[in-house]
GUTOR-672067 format. One record per atom (N, C-alpha, C, O): residue in one letter; y negated, x, z negated; residue number from 1; atom name. Coordinates in Angstrom, 2 decimals, padded with zeros to 5 digits, always signed. Example, Ala and Ser with C-alpha at 12.3 -4.5 7.8 and 13.67 -1.06 7.14 Angstrom:
! residues 2
(a,(+005.69,+013.19,-007.80),1,N)
(a,(+004.50,+012.30,-007.80),1,CA)
(a,(+003.30,+013.20,-007.80),1,C)
(a,(+003.32,+014.24,-008.46),1,O)
(s,(+002.25,+012.85,-007.08),2,N)
(s,(+001.06,+013.67,-007.14),2,CA)
(s,(-000.03,+012.90,-007.87),2,C)
(s,(-001.14,+013.41,-008.04),2,O)
***
This chain:
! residues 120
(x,(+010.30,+005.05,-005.66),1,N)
(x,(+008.99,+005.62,-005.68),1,CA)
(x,(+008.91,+006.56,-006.88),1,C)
(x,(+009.39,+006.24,-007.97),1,O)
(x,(+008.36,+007.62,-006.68),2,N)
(x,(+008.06,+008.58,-008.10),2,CA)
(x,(+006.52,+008.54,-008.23),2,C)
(x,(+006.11,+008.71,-009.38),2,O)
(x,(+005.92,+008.43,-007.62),3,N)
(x,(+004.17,+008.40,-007.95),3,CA)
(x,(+003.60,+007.88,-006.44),3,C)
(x,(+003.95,+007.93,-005.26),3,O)
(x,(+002.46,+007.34,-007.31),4,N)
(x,(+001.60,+007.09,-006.39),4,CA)
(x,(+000.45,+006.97,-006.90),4,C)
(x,(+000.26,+007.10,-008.11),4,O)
(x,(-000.70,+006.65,-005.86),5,N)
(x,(-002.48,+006.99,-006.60),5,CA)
(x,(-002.54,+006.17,-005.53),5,C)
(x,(-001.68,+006.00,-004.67),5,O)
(x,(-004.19,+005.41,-005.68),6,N)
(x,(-005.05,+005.11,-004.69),6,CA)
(x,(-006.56,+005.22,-005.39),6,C)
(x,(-006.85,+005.07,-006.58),6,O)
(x,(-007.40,+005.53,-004.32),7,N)
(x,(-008.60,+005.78,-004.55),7,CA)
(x,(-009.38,+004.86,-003.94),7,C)
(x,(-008.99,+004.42,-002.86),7,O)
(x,(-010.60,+004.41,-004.49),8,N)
(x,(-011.79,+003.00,-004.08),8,CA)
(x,(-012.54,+004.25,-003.49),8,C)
(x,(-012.93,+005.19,-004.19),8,O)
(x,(-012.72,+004.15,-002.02),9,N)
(x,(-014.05,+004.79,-001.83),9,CA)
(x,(-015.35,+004.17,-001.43),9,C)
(x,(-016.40,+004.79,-001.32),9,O)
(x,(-015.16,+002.74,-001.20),10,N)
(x,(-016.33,+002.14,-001.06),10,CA)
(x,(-015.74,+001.06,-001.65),10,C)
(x,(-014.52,+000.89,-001.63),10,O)
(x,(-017.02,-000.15,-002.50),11,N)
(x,(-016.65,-001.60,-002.75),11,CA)
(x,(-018.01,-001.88,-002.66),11,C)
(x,(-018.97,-001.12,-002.80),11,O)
(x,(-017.94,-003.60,-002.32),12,N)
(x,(-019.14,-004.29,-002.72),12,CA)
(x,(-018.60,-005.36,-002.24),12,C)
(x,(-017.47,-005.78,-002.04),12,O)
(x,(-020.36,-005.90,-002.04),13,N)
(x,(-020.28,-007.72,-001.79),13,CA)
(x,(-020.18,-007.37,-000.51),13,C)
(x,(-020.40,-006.26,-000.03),13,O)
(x,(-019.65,-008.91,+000.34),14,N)
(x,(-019.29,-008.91,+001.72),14,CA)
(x,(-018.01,-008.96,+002.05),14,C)
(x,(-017.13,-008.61,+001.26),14,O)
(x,(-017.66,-009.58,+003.72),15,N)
(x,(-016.97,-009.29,+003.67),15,CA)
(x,(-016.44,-008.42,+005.51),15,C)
(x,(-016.89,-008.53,+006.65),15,O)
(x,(-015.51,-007.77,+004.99),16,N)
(x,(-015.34,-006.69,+006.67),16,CA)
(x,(-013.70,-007.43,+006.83),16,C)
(x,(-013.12,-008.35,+006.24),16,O)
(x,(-013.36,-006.54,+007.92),17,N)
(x,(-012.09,-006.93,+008.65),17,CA)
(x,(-011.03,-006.10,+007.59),17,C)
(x,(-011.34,-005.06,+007.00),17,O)
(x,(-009.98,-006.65,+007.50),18,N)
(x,(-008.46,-006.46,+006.44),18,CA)
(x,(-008.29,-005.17,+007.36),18,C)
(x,(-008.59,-005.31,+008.55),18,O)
(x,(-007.89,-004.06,+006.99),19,N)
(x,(-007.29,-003.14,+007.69),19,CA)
(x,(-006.06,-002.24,+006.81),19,C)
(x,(-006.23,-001.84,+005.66),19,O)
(x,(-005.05,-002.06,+007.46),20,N)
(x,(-004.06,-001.18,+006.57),20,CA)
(x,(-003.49,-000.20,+008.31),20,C)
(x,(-003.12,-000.64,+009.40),20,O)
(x,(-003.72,+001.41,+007.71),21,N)
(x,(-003.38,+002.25,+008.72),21,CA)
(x,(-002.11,+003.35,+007.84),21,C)
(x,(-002.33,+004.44,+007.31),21,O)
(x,(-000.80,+002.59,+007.96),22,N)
(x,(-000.21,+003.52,+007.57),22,CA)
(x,(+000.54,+005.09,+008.30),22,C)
(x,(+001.07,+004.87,+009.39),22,O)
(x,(+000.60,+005.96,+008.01),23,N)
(x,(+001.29,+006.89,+008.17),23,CA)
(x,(+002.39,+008.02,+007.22),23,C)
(x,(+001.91,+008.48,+006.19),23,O)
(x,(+003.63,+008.36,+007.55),24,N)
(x,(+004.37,+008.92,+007.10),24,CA)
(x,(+005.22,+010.04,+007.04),24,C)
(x,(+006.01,+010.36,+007.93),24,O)
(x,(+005.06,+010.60,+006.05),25,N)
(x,(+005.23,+012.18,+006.42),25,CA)
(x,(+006.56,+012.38,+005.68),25,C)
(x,(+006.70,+012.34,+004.46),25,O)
(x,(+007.19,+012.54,+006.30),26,N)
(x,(+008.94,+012.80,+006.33),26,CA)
(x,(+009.13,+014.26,+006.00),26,C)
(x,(+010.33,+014.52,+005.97),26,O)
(x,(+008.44,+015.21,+005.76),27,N)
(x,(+008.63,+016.47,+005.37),27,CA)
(x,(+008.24,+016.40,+003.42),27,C)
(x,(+008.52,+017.24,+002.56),27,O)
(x,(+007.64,+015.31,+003.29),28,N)
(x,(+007.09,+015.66,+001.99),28,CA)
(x,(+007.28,+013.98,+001.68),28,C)
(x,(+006.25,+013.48,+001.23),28,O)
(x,(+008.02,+013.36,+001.79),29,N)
(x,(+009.18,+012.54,+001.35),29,CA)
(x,(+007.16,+011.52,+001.02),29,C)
(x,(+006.85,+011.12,-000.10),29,O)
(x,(+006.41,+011.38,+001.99),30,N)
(x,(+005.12,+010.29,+001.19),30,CA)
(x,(+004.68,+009.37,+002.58),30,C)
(x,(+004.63,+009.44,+003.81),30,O)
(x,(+004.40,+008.48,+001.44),31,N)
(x,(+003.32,+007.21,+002.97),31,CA)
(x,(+002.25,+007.18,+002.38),31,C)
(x,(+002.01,+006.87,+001.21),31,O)
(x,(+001.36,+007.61,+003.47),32,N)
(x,(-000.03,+007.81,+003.25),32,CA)
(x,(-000.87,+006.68,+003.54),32,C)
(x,(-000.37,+006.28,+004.59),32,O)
(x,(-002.18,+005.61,+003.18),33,N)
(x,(-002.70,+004.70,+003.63),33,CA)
(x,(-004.33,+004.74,+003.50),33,C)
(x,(-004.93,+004.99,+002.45),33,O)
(x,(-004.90,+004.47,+004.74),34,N)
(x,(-006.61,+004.05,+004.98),34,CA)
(x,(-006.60,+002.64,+004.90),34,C)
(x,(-005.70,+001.93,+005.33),34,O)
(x,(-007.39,+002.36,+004.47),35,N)
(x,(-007.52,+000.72,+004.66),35,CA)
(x,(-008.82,+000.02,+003.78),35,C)
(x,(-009.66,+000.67,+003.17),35,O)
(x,(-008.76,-001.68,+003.89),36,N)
(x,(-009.65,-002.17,+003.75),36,CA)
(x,(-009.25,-003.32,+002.94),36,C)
(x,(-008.05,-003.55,+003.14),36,O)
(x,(-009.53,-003.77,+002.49),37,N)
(x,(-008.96,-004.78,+001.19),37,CA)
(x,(-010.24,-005.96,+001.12),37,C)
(x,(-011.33,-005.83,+000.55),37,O)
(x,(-009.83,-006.95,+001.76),38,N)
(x,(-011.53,-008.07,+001.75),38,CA)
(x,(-010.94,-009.37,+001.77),38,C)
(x,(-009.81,-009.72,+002.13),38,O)
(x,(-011.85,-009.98,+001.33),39,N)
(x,(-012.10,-011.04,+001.38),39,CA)
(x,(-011.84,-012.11,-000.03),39,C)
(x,(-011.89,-013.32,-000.21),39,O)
(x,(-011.58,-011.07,-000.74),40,N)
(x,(-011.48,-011.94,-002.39),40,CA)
(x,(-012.25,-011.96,-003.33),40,C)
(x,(-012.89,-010.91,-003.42),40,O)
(x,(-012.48,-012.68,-004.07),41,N)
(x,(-013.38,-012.90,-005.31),41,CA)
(x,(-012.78,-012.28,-006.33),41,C)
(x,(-013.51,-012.18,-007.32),41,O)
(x,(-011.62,-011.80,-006.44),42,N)
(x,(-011.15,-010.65,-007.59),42,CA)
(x,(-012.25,-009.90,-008.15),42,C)
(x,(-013.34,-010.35,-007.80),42,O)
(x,(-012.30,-008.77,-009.00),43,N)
(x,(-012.63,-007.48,-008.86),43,CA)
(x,(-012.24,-006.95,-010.20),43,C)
(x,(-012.12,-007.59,-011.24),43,O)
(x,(-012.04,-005.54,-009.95),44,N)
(x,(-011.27,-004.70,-010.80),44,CA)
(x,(-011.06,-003.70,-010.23),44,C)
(x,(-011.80,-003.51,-009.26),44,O)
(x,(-010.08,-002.68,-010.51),45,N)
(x,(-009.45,-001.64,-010.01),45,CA)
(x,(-008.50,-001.73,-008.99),45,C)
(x,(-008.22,-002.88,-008.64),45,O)
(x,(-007.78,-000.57,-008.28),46,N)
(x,(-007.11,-000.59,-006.99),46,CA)
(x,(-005.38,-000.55,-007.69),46,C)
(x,(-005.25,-000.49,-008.91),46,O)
(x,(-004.68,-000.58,-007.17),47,N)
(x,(-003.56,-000.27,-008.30),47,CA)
(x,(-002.52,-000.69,-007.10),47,C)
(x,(-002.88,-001.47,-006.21),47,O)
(x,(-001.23,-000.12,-007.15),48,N)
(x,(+000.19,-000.35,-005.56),48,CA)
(x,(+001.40,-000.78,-006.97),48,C)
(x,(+001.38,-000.87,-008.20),48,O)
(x,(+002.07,-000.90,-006.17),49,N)
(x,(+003.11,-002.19,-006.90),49,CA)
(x,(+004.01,-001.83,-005.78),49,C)
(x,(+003.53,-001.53,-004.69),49,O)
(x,(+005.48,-001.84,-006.02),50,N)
(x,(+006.75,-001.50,-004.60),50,CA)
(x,(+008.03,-002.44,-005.14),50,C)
(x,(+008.46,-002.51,-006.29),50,O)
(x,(+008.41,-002.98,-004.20),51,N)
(x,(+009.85,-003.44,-004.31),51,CA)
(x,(+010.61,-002.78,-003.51),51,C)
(x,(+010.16,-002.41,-002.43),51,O)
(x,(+011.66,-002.55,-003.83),52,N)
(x,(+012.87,-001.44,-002.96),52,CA)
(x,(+014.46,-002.66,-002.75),52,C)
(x,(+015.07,-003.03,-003.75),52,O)
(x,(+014.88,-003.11,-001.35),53,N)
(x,(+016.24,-003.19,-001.43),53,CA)
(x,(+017.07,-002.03,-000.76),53,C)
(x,(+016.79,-001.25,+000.16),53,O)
(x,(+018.14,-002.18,-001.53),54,N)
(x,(+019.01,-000.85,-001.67),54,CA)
(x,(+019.84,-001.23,-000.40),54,C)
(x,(+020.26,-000.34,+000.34),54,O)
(x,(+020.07,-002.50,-000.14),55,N)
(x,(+021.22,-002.45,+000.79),55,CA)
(x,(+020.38,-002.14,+002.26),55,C)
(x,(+020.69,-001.35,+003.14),55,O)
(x,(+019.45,-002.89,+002.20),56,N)
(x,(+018.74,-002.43,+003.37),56,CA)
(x,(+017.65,-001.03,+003.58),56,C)
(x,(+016.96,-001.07,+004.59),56,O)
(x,(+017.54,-000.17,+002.94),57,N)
(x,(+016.82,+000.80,+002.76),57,CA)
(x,(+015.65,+000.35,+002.72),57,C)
(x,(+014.81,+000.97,+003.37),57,O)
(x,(+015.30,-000.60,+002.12),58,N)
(x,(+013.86,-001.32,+002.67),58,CA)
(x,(+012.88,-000.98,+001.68),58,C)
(x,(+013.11,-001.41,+000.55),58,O)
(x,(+012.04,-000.44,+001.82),59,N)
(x,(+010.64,-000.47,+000.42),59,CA)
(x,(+009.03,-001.48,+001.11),59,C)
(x,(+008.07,-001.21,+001.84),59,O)
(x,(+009.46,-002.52,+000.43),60,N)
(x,(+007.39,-003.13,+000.48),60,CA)
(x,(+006.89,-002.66,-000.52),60,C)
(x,(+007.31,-002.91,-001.66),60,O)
(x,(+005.64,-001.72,-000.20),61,N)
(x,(+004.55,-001.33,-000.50),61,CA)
(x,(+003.25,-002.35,-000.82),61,C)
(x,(+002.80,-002.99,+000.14),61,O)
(x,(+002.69,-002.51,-002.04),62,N)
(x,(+001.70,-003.47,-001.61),62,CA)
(x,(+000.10,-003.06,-002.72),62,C)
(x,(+000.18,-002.81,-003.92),62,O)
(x,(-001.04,-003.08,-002.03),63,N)
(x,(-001.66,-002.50,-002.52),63,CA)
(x,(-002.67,-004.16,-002.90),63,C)
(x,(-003.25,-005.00,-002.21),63,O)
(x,(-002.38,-003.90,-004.64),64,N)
(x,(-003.35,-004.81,-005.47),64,CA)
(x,(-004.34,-004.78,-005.92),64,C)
(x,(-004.73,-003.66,-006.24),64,O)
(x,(-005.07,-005.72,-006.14),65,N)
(x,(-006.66,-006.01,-006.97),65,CA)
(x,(-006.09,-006.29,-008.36),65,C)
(x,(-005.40,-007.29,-008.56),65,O)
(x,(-006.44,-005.20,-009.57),66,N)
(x,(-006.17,-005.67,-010.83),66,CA)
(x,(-007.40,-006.48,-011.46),66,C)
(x,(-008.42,-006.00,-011.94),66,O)
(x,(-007.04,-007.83,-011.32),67,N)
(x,(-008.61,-008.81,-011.86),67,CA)
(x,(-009.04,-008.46,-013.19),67,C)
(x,(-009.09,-009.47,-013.90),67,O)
(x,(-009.37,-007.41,-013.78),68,N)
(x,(-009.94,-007.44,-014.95),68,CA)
(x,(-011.35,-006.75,-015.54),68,C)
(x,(-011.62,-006.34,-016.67),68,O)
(x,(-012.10,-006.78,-014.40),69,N)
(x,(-013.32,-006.36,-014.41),69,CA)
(x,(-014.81,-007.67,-014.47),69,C)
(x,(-015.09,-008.48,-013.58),69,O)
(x,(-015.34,-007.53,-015.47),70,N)
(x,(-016.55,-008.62,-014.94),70,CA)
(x,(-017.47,-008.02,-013.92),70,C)
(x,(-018.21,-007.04,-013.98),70,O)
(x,(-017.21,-008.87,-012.94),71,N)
(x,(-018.57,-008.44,-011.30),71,CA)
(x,(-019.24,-009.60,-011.33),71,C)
(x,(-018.97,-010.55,-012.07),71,O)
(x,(-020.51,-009.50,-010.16),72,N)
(x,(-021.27,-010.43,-010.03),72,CA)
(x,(-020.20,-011.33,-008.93),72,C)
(x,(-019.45,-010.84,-008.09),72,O)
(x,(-020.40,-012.78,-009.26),73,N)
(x,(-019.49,-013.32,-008.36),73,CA)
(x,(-019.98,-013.63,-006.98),73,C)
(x,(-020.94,-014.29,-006.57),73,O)
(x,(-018.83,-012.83,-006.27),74,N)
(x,(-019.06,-012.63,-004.46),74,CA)
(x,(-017.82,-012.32,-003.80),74,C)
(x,(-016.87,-011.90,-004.46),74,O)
(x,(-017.76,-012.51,-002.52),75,N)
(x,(-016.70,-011.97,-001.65),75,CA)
(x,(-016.82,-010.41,-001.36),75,C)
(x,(-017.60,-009.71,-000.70),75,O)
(x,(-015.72,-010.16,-002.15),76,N)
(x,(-015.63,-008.09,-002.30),76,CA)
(x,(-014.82,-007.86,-000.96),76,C)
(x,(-014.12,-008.50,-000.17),76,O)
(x,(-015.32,-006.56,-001.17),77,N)
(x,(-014.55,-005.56,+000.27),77,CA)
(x,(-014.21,-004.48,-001.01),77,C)
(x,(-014.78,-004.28,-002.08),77,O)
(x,(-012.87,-003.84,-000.28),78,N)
(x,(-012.70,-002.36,-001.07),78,CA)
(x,(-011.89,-001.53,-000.27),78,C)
(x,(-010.69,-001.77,-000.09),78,O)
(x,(-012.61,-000.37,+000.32),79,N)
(x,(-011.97,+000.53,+001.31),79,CA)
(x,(-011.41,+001.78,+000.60),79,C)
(x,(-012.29,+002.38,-000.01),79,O)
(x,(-010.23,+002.32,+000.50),80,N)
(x,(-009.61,+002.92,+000.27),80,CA)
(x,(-008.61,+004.02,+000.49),80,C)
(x,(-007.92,+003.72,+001.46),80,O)
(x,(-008.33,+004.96,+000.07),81,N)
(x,(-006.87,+006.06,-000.09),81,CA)
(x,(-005.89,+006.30,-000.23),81,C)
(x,(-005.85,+007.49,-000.55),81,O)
(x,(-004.87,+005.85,-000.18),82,N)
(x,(-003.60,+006.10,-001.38),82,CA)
(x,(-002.73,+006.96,-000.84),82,C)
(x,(-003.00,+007.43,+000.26),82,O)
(x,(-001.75,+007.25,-001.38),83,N)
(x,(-000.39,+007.84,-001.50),83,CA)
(x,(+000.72,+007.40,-002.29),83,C)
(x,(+000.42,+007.08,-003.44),83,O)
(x,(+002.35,+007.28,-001.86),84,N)
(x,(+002.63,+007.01,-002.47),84,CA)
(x,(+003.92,+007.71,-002.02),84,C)
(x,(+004.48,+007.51,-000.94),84,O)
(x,(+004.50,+008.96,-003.41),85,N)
(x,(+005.79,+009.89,-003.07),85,CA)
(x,(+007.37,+009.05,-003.29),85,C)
(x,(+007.65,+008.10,-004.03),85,O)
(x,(+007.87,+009.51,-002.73),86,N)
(x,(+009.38,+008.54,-002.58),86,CA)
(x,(+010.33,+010.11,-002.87),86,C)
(x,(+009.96,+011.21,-002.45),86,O)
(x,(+011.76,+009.83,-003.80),87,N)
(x,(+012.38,+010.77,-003.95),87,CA)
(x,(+013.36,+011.07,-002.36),87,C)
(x,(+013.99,+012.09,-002.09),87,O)
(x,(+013.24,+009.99,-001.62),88,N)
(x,(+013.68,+010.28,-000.55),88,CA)
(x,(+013.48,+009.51,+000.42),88,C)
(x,(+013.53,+008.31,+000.16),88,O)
(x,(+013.14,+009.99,+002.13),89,N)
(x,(+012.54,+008.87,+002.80),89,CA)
(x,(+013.20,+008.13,+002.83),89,C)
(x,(+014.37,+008.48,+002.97),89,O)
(x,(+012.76,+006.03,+002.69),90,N)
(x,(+013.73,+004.94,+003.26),90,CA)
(x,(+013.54,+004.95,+004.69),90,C)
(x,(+012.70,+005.62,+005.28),90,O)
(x,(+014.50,+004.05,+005.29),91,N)
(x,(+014.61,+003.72,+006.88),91,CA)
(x,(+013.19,+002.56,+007.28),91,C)
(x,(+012.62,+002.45,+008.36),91,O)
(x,(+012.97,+001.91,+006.17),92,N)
(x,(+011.75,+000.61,+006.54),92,CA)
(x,(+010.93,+001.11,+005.56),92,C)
(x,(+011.43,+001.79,+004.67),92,O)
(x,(+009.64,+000.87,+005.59),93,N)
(x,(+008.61,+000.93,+004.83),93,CA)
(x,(+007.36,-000.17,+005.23),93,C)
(x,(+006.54,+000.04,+006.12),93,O)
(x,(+007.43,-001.48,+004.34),94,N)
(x,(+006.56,-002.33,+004.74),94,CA)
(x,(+005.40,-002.28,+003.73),94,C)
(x,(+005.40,-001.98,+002.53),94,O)
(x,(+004.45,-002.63,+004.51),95,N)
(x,(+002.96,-002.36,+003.87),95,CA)
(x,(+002.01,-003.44,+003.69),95,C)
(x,(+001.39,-003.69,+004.73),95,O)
(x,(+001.69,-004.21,+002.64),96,N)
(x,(+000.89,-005.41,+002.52),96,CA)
(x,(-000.21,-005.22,+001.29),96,C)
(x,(+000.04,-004.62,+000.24),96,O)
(x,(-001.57,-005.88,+001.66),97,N)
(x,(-002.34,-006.12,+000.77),97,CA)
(x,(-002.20,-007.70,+000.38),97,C)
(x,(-002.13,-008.73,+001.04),97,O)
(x,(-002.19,-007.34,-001.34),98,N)
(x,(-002.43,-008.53,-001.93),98,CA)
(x,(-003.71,-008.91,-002.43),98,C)
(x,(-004.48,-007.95,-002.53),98,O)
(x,(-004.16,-009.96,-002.76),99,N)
(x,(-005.28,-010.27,-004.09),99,CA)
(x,(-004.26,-011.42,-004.61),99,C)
(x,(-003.31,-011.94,-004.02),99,O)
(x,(-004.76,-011.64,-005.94),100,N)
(x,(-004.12,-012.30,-006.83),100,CA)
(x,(-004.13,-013.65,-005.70),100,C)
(x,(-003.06,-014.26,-005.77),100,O)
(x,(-004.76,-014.03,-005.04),101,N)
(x,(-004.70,-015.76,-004.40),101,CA)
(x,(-004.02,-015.53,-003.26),101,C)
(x,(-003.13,-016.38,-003.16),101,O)
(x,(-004.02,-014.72,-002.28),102,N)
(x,(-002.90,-014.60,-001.47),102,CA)
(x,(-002.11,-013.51,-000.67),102,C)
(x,(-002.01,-012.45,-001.30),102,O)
(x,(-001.72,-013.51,+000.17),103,N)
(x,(-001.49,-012.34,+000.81),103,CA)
(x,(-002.26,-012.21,+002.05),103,C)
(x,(-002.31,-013.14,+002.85),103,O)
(x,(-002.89,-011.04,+002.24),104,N)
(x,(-003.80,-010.44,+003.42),104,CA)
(x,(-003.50,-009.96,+004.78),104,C)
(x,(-004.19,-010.23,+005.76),104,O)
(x,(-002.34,-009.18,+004.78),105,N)
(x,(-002.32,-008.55,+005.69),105,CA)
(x,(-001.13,-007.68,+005.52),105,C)
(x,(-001.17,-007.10,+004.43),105,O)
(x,(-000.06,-007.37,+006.25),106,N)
(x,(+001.18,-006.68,+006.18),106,CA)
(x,(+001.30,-006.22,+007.65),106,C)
(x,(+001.20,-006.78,+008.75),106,O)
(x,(+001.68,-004.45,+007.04),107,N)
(x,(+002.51,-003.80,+008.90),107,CA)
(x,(+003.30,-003.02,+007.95),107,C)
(x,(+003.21,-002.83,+006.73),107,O)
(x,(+004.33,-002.51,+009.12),108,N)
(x,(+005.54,-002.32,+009.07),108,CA)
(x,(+006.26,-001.08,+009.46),108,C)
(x,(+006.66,-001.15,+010.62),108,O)
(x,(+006.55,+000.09,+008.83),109,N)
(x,(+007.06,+001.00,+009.43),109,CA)
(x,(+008.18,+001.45,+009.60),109,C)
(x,(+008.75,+001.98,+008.64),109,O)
(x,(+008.91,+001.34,+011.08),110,N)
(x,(+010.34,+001.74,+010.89),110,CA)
(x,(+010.47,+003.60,+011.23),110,C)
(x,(+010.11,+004.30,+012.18),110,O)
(x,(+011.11,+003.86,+010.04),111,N)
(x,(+011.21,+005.74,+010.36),111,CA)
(x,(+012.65,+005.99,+010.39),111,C)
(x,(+013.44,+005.73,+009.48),111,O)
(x,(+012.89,+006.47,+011.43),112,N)
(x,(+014.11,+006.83,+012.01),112,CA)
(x,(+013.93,+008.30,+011.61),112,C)
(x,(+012.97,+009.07,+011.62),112,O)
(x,(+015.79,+008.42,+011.08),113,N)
(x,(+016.13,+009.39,+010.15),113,CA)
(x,(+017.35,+009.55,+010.28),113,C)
(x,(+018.22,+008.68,+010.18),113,O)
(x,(+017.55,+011.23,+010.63),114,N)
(x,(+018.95,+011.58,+010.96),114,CA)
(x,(+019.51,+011.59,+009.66),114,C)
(x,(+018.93,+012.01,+008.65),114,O)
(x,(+020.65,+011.10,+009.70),115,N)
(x,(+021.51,+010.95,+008.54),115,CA)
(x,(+022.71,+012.52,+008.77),115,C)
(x,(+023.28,+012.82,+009.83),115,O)
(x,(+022.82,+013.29,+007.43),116,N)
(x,(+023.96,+014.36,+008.14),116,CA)
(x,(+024.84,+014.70,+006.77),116,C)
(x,(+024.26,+015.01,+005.73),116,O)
(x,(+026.42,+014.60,+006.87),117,N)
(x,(+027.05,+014.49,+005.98),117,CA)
(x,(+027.29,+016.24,+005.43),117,C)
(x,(+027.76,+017.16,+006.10),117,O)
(x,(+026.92,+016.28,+004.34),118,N)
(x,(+027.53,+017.74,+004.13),118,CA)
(x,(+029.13,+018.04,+004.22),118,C)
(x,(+029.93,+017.15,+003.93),118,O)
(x,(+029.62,+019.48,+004.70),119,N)
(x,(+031.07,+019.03,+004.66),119,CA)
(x,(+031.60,+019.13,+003.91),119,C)
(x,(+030.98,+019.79,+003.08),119,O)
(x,(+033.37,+018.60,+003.27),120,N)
(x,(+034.06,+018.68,+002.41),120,CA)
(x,(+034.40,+020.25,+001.81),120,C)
(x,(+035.17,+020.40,+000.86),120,O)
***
């Protein structure tokens, strides 16, 4: 990963349905995400976190609640933006929301990618 951002465009009390809509744009090496982040008593800021295995081309993506905000205590929703640039596309790209108590919700993208050897 070389950068990434996410943006809160809505939060509050309540709670809505978990949603993660990823898409990936293979010309500009990024995975783009809409989504919905609910059902935790966290609150704080939005913040992504990635693990990469090398043997498998694999990157999980996972978009966190940093708990360090005082809120009124309630069940938060937080709908959101992100991006996140890769120096080069992987073959898997898995996508999960966390909150600090468990895991929410994970999908999965397989991007098929011509591989082409330059010649000797």
């Amino acid at each position: 990963m070389t950068d990434r951002g996410v943006d809160a465009l809505d939060r509050g009390c309540g709670d809505k349905q978990n949603e993660i809509s990823p898409r990936y744009d293979e010309s500009a090496d990024q995975l783009h995400l809409e989504g919905v982040l609910s059902g935790t008593t966290a609150c704080g800021p939005l913040d992504i976190t990635y693990a990469y295995n090398q043997e498998s081309d694999r990157v999980i993506v996972e978009v966190i609640l940093l708990n360090d905000n005082e809120c009124e205590s309630c069940t938060r929703y937080y709908e959101y933006d992100a991006t996140v640039s890769f120096r080069k596309t992987p073959d898997i790209v898995a996508v999960a929301h966390s909150a600090p108590e468990d895991v929410m919700e994970m999908r999965a993208l397989v991007i098929e990618e011509e591989t082409t050897t330059a010649p000797a």
